[in-house]
MIZAFI-928025 format. One line per field, with one value per residue (C-alpha): residue number from 1; x negated, y, z negated. Coordinates in steps of 0.1 Angstrom, whole numbers, always signed. Layout:
<vexpas>
seq = (NUM; ...)
c1 = (X; ...)
c2 = (Y; ...)
c3 = (Z; ...)
</vexpas>
This chain:
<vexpas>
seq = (1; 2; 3; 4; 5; 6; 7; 8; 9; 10; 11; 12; 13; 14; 15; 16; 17; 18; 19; 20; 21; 22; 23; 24; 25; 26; 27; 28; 29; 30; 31; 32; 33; 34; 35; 36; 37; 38; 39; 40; 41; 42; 43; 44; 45; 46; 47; 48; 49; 50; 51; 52; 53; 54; 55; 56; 57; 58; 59; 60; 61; 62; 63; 64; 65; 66; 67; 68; 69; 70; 71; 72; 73; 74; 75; 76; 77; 78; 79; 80; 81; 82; 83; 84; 85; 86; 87; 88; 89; 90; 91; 92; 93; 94; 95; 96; 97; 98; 99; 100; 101; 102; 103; 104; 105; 106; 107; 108; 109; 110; 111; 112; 113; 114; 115; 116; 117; 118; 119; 120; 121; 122; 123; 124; 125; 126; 127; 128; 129; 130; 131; 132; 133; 134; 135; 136; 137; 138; 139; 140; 141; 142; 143; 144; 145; 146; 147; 148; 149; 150; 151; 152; 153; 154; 155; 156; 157; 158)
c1 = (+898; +932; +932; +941; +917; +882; +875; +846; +850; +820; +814; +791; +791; +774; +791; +828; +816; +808; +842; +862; +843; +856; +892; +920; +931; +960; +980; +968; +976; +1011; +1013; +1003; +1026; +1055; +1049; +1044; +1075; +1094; +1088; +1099; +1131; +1136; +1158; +1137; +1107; +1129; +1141; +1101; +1096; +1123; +1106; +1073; +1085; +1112; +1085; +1119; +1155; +1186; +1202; +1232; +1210; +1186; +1218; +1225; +1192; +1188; +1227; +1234; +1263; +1245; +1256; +1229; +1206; +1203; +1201; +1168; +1157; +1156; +1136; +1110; +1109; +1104; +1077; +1058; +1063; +1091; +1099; +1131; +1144; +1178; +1183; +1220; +1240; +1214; +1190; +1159; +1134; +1099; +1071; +1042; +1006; +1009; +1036; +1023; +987; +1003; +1026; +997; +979; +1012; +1006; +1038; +1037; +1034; +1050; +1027; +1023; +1056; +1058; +1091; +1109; +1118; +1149; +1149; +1139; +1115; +1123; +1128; +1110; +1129; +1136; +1151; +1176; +1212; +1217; +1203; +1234; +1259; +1267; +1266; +1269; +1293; +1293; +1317; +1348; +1349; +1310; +1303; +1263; +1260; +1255; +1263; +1297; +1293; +1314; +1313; +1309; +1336)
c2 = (+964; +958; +958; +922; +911; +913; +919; +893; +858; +857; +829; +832; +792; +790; +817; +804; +768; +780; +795; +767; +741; +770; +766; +749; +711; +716; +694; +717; +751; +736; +736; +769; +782; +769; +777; +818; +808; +804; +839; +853; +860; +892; +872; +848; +873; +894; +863; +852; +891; +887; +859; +873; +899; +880; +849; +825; +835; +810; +809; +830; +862; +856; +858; +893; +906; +901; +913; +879; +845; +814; +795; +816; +820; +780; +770; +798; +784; +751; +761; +778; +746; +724; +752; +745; +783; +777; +747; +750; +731; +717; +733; +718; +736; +759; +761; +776; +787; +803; +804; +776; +790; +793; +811; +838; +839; +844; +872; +886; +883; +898; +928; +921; +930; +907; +908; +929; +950; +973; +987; +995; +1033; +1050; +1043; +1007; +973; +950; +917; +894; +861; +831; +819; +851; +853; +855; +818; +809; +816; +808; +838; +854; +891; +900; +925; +957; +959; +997; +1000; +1023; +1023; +1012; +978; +947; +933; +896; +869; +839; +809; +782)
c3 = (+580; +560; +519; +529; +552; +562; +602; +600; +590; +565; +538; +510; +505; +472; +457; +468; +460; +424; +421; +437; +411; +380; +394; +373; +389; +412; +386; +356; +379; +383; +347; +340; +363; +351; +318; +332; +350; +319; +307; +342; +336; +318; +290; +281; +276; +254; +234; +231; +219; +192; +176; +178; +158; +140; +131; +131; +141; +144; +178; +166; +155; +187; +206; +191; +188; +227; +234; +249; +247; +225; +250; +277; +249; +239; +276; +280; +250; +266; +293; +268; +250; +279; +285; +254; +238; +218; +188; +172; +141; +129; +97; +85; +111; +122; +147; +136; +164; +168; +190; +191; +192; +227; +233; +208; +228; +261; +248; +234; +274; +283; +260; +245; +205; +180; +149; +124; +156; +150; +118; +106; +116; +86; +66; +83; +61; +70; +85; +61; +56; +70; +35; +27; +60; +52; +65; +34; +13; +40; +58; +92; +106; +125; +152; +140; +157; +165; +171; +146; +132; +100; +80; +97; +79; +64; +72; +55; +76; +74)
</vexpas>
């Protein structure tokens, strides 16, 4: 015998008729993998792992938080959309996303953390509240030209 197949053809019929009847509907099973599908791709889970713990991030800071273009990180948020894990929101010139219910339950399946889940390291603030974000009086970070740590400089958008 193999760890993949038995040496016998043997059916317990009520028992495997019990579980077939429990089974999703093929349609439904198609579903519910494409919606695991959309957090296959290594991206998309980190994106969906920023907003768990970021509650709602614009496309611009999602983009930095998981060190990749908008342009990458709108068409993945597309696909998690189309999923059902992900709503996002015009907000003036914004776009405002976070995850639906269901996003945040299967991350939780996934084991990846939520947002109270990781408290803050020492000497680092808390996420703010979305009404608190720096959007809210105009202004965006921008990355610091020769890479040293330190506070994100503030540009004011045009």
């Amino acid at each position: 015998m193999t760890a993949e197949g038995c040496d016998l053809l043997c059916l317990d019929v009520p028992r495997a008729e019990a579980v077939r009847g429990a089974l999703p509907e093929v349609d439904r099973s198609q579903t519910m993998a494409s919606t695991a599908k959309a957090l296959a791709d290594p991206v998309r889970l980190r994106m969906a792992a920023a907003l768990a713990l970021g509650t709602e991030l614009c496309v611009c800071d999602l983009a930095w938080v998981v060190g990749a273009a908008p342009n990458l990180v709108s068409h993945h948020l597309r696909i998690l959309r189309r999923a059902g894990l992900v709503t996002a929101r015009r907000h003036g010139k914004l776009v405002m996303c976070r995850l639906t219910t269901h996003g945040s339950t299967l991350l939780e399946v996934l084991g990846v953390a939520a947002g109270g889940d990781i408290p803050p390291q020492p000497g680092q603030p808390e996420l703010p509240a979305a009404s608190d974000r720096h959007h809210a009086g105009g202004t965006v970070p921008t990355a610091l030209a020769d890479g040293a740590s330190g506070p994100l400089a503030v540009a004011q958008r045009g």
